[in-house]
C-alpha positions as CSV (number, residue, x, y, z in Angstrom):
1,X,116.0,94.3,90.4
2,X,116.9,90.6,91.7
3,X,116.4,91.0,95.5
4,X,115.5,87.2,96.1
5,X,118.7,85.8,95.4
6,X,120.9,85.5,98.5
7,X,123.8,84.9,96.4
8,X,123.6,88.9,94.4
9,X,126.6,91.1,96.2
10,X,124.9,94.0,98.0
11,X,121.7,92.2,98.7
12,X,119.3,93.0,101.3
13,X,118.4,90.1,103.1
14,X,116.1,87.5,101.9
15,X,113.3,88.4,105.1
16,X,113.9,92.1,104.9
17,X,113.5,91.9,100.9
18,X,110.3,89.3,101.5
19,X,108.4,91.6,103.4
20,X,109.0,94.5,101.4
21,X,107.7,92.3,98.1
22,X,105.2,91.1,100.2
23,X,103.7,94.8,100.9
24,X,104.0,95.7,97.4
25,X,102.2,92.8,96.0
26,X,99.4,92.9,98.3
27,X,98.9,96.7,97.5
28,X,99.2,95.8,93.2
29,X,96.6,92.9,94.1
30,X,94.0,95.4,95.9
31,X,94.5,97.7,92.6
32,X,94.0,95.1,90.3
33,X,90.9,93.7,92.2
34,X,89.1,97.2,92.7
35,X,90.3,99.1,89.8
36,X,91.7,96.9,86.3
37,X,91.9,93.7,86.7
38,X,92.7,92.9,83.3
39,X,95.9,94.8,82.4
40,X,97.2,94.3,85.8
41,X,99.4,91.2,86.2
42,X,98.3,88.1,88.3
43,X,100.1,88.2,92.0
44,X,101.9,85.2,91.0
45,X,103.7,86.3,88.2
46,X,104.7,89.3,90.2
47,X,108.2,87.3,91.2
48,X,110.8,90.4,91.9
49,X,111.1,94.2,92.4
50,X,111.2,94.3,89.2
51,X,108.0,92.7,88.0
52,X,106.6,94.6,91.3
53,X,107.7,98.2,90.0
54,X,106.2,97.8,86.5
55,X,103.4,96.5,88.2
56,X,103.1,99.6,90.4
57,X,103.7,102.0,87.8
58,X,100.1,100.1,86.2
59,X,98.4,100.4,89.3
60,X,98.8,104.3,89.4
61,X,97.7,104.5,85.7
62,X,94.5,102.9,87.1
63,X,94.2,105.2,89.9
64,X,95.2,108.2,87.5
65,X,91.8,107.7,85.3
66,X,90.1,106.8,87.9
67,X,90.7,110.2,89.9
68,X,90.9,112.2,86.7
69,X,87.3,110.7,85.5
70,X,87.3,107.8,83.3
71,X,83.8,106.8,83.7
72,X,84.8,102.8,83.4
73,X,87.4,102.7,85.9
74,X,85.9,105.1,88.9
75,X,82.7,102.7,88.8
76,X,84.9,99.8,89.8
77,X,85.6,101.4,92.8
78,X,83.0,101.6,95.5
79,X,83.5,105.4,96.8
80,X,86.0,108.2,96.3
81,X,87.3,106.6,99.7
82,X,88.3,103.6,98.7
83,X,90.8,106.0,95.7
84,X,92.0,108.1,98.6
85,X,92.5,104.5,100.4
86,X,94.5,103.2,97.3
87,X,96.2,106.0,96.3
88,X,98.1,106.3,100.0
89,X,98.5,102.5,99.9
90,X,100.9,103.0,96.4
91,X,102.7,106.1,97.9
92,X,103.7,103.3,100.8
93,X,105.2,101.1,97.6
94,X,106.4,103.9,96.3
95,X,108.6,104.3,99.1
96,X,109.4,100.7,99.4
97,X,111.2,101.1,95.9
98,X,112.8,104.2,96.8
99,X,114.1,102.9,99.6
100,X,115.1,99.5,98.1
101,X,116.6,101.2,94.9
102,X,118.8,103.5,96.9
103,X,119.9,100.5,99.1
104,X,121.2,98.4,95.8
105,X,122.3,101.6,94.5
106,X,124.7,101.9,96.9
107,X,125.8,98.6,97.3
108,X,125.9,98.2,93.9
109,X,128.5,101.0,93.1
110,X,130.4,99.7,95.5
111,X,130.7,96.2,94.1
112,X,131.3,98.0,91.0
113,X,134.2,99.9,92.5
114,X,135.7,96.5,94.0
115,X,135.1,95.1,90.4
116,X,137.2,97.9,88.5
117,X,139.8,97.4,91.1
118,X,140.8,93.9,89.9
119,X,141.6,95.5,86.7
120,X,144.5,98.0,88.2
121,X,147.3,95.1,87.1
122,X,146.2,94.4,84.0
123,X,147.8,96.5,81.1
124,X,147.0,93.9,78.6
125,X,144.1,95.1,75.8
126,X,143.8,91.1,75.4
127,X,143.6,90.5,78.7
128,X,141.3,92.9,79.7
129,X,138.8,91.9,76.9
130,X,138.5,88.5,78.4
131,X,138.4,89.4,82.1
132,X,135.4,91.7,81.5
133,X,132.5,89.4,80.8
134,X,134.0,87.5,84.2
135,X,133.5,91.1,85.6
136,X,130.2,91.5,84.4
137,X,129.0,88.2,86.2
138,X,130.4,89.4,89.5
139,X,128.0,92.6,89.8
140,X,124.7,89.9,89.8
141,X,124.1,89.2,86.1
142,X,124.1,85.7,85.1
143,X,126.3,86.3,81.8
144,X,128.4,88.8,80.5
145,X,129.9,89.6,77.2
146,X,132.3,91.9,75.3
147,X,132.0,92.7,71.6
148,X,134.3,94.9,69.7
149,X,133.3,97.6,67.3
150,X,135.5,98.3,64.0
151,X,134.3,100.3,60.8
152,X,130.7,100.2,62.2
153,X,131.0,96.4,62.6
154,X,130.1,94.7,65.7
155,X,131.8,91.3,66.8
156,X,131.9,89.4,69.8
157,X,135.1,88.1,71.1
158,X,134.5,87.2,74.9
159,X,131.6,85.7,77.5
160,X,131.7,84.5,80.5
161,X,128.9,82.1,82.3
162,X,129.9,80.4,86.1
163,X,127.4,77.9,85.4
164,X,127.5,77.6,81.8
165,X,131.2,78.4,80.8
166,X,131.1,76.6,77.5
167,X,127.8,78.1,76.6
168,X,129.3,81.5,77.1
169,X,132.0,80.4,74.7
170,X,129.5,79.1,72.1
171,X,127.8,82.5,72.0
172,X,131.2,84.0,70.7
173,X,131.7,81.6,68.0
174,X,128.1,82.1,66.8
175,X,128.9,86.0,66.8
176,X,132.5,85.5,65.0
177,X,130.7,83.3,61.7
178,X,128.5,86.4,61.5
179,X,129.7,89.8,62.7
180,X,126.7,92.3,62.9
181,X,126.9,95.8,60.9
182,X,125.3,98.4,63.2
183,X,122.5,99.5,61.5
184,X,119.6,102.1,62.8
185,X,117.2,99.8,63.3
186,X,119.5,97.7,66.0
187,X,118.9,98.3,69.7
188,X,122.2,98.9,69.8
189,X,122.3,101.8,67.4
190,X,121.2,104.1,70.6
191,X,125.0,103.3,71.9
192,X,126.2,104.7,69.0
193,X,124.5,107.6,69.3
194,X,126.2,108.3,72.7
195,X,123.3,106.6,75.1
196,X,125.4,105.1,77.7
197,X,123.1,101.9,78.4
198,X,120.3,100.6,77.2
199,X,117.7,98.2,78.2
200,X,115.9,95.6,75.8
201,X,113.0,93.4,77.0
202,X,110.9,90.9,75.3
203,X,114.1,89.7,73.0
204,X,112.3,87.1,71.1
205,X,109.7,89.1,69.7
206,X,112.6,91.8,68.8
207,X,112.7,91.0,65.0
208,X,115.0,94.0,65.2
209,X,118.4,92.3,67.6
210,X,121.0,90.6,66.6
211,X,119.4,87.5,66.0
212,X,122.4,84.9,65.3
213,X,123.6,85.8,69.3
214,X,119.8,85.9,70.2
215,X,119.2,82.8,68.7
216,X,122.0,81.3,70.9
217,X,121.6,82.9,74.0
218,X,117.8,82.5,74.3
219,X,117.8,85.6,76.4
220,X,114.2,86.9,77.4
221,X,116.1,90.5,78.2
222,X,119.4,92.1,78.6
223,X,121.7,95.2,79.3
224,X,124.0,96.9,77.0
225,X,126.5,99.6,77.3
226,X,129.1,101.2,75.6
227,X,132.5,101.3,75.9
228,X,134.1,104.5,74.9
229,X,138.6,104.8,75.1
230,X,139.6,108.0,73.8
231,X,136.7,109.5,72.7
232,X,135.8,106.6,70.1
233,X,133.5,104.1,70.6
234,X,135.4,100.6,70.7
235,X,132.9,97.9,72.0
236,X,129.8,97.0,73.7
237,X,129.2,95.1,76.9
238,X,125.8,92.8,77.7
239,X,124.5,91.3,80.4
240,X,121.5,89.3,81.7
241,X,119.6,86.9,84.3
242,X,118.7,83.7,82.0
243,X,119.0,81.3,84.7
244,X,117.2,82.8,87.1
245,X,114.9,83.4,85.0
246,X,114.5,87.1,85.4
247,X,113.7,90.0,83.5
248,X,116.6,92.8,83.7
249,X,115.3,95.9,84.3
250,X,116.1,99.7,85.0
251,X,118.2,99.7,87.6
252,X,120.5,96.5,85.9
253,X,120.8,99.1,82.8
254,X,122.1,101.8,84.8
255,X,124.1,100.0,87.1
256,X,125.8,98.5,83.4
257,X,126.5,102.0,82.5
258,X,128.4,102.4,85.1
259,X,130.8,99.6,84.7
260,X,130.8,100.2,80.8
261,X,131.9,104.1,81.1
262,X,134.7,103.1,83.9
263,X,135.9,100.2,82.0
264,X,136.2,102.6,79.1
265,X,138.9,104.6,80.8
266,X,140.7,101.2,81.8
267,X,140.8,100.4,78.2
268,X,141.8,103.7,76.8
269,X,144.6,103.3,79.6
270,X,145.5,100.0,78.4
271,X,145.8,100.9,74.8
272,X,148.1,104.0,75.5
273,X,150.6,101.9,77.1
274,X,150.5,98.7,74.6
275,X,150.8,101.8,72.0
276,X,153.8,103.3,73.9
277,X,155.1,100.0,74.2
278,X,155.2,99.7,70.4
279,X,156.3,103.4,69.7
280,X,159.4,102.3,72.2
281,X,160.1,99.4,70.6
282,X,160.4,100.9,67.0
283,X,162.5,103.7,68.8
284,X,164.9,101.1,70.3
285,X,164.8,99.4,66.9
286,X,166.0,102.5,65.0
287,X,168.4,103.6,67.2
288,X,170.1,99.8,67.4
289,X,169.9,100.3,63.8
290,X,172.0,104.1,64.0
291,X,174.5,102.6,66.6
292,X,175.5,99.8,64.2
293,X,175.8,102.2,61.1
294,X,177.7,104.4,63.1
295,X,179.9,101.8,64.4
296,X,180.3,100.7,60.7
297,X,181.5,103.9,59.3
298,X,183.6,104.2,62.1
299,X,185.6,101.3,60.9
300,X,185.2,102.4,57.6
301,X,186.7,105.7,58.3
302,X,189.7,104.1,60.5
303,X,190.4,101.7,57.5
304,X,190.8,104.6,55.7
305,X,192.8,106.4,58.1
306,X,195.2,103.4,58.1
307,X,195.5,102.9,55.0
308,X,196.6,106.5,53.9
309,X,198.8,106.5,56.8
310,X,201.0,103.3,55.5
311,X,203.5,103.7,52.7
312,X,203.7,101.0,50.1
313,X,205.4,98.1,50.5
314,X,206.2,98.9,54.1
315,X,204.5,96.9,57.1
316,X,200.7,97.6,58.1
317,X,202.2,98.4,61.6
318,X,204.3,100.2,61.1
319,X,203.3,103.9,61.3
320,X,204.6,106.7,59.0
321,X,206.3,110.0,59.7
322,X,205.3,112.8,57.7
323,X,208.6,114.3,56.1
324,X,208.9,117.4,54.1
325,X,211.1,116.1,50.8
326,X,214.3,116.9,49.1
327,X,214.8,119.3,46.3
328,X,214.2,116.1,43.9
329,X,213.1,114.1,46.1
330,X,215.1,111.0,44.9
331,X,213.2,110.6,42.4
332,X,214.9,109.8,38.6
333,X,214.3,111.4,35.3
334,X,211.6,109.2,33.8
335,X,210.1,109.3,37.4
336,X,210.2,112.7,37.1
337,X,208.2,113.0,33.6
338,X,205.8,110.2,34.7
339,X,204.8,112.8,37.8
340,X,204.8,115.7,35.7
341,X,202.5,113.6,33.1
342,X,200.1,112.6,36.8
343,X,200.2,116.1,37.6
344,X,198.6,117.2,34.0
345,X,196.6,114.2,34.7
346,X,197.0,111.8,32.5
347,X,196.2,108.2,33.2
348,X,198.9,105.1,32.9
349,X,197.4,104.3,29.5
350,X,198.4,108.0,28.5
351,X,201.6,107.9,30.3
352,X,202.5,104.5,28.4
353,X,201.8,105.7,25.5
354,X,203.4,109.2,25.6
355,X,206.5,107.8,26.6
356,X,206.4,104.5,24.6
357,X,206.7,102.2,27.3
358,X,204.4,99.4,28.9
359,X,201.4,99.7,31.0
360,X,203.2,97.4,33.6
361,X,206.4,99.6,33.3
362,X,204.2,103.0,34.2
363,X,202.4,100.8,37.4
364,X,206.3,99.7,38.4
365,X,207.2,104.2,38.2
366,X,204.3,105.0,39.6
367,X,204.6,103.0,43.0
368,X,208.2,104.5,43.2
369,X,207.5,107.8,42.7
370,X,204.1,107.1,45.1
371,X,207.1,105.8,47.6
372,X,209.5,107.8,47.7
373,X,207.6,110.7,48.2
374,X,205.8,109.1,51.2
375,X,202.5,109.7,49.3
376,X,199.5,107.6,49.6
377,X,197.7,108.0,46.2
378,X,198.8,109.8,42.9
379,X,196.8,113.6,44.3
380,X,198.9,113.5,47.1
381,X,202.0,112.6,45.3
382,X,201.3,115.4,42.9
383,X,200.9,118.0,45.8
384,X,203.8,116.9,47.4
385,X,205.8,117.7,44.9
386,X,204.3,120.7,43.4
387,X,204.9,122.3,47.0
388,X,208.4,121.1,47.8
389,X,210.1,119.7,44.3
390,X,211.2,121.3,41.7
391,X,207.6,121.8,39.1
392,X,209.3,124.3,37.1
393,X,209.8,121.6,34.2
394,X,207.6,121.3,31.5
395,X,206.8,118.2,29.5
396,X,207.4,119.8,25.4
């Protein structure tokens, strides 16, 4: 809860947000001075709601053993009126937060809302992955960044910083020589295991983070959440406040959640149509790939149609006309036993040597007979003339 930085969108103002820190402080101080003053933090380290709110939270501890009978802490305070005086004091701070968490709440969401707009163009998976960190920045964190998750590895691949931009990018290089396996002892882990956001303070003394991005960052605290497309978990998004040198806290975890479970959506959208895309592409491939086979047996089956529509020797333009034959057909007496020999289907080597004669001789018949019978190959010469010539001769 940053409320001193005039700069955060949805921000109270700086005097509004003064006074209201100023009235929690004072009430933490009287707690600390009357009840614990040793586990309750020094006034000047109490900087921002945050610190304020944990701060309270310790007070009413105090004030809880106190009024339930702790010996050591109710003789710190002079009479049971000074409790009742302390206990109405932190129900007024209690109030303060409630009113100054719903006011951020709402402005908040509504920054987030105007954040997840800029993303309506973008259909990109790429694109979207860089633009997100930039995103992250504009809801009031300091830095942002997007790691991807793949067979239970996690990698960074984009941060954003507005005033240390090559920093940011020096974080994602750090990540990429050493992508981190998500293991159970990881604060990140908790993501996996379908927690939306989590919140992890006191970073340095974490032996359990991922210490190569750690390392870099030097990040006291920071924000993760998940981002789910599709019902699988695809990547994580962090944020915190290293230069103003401010804890994250609650309300910063929550208010990632948010963005990370919308931004989900936007991805899943973004990977449907980059997937359609593809699917289309293929489709258009394959059926460029139909067209041209079907064009190329189309000429394929017109060559054909050409060629057994031309009789030998006559001109390729020349169409023609089907003519039912004479009784012989023209054809002489060794034409006639060479088609009686094709029609019990011998070949030319069996015709030449049946009848004694070249190969060349049998080719030279052959193309006659073929001719005059208007035929196109030796089958249909054959059925020509067993359905208009005279067949009833026998070779012996």
């Amino acid at each position: 809860m940053k409320t001193l930085d005039t700069r955060r969108n949805g921000r109270a103002p700086v005097t509004a947000e003064r006074l209201d820190l100023a009235a929690m402080t004072e009430t933490i101080d009287h707690v600390r001075r009357l009840l614990s003053p040793g586990s309750m933090p020094a006034i000047e380290e109490i900087t921002d709601f945050g610190a304020a709110t944990r701060a309270l939270k310790t007070a009413w501890d105090c004030v809880d053993s106190a009024i339930a009978g702790d010996l050591e802490v109710a003789s710190m305070a002079a009479s049971a009126s000074d409790l009742l005086d302390l206990t109405c004091r932190l129900r007024q701070a209690d109030k303060i937060v409630e009113r100054v968490q719903g006011n951020r709440m709402t402005s908040q969401l509504a920054a987030v809302r105007e954040t997840l707009g800029r993303f309506g163009g973008i259909e990109s998976v790429r694109q979207l992955a860089q633009e997100c960190p930039r995103a992250v920045s504009q809801l009031g964190f300091d830095r942002g960044m997007l790691s991807l998750v793949a067979n239970s590895v996690w990698t960074p691949v984009s941060a954003h910083s507005d005033r240390q931009p090559e920093w940011a990018k020096e974080l994602v290089v750090d990540g990429q020589r050493s992508p981190q396996e998500i293991i159970s002892t990881l604060p990140e882990f908790d993501l996996v295991r379908r927690q939306k956001s989590i919140l992890v303070t006191e970073v340095h003394q974490n032996p359990k983070v991922y210490k190569e991005v750690v390392a870099a960052s030097q990040s006291r605290s920071y924000v993760a959440s998940r981002i789910v497309a599709n019902g699988n978990l695809v990547g994580f998004i962090h944020g915190d406040r290293f230069f103003h040198r401010e804890d994250v806290d609650d309300f910063d975890c929550s208010l990632l959640g948010v963005f990370g479970e919308a931004f989900g959506f936007i991805y899943a959208r973004a990977l449907i149509i980059e997937r359609s895309a593809a699917i289309q592409s293929q489709l258009a491939a394959l059926a460029s790939g139909i067209n041209q086979a079907a064009a190329g047996l189309k000429r394929f089956e017109d060559d054909l149609r050409s060629e057994s529509d031309i009789r030998p020797g006559e001109n390729s333009e020349t169409p023609v006309p089907f003519e039912i034959p004479l009784p012989n057909c023209g054809l002489t007496s060794r034409e006639m036993q060479i088609l009686q020999l094709m029609a019990n289907g011998a070949s030319n080597a069996d015709i030449a040597s049946r009848l004694y004669i070249a190969n060349g001789t049998v080719k030279s018949h052959v193309k006659h007979v073929l001719r005059k019978l208007g035929a196109a190959n030796r089958a249909e010469a054959v059925a020509r003339w067993f359905n208009n010539g005279p067949h009833a001769q026998r070779l012996e």
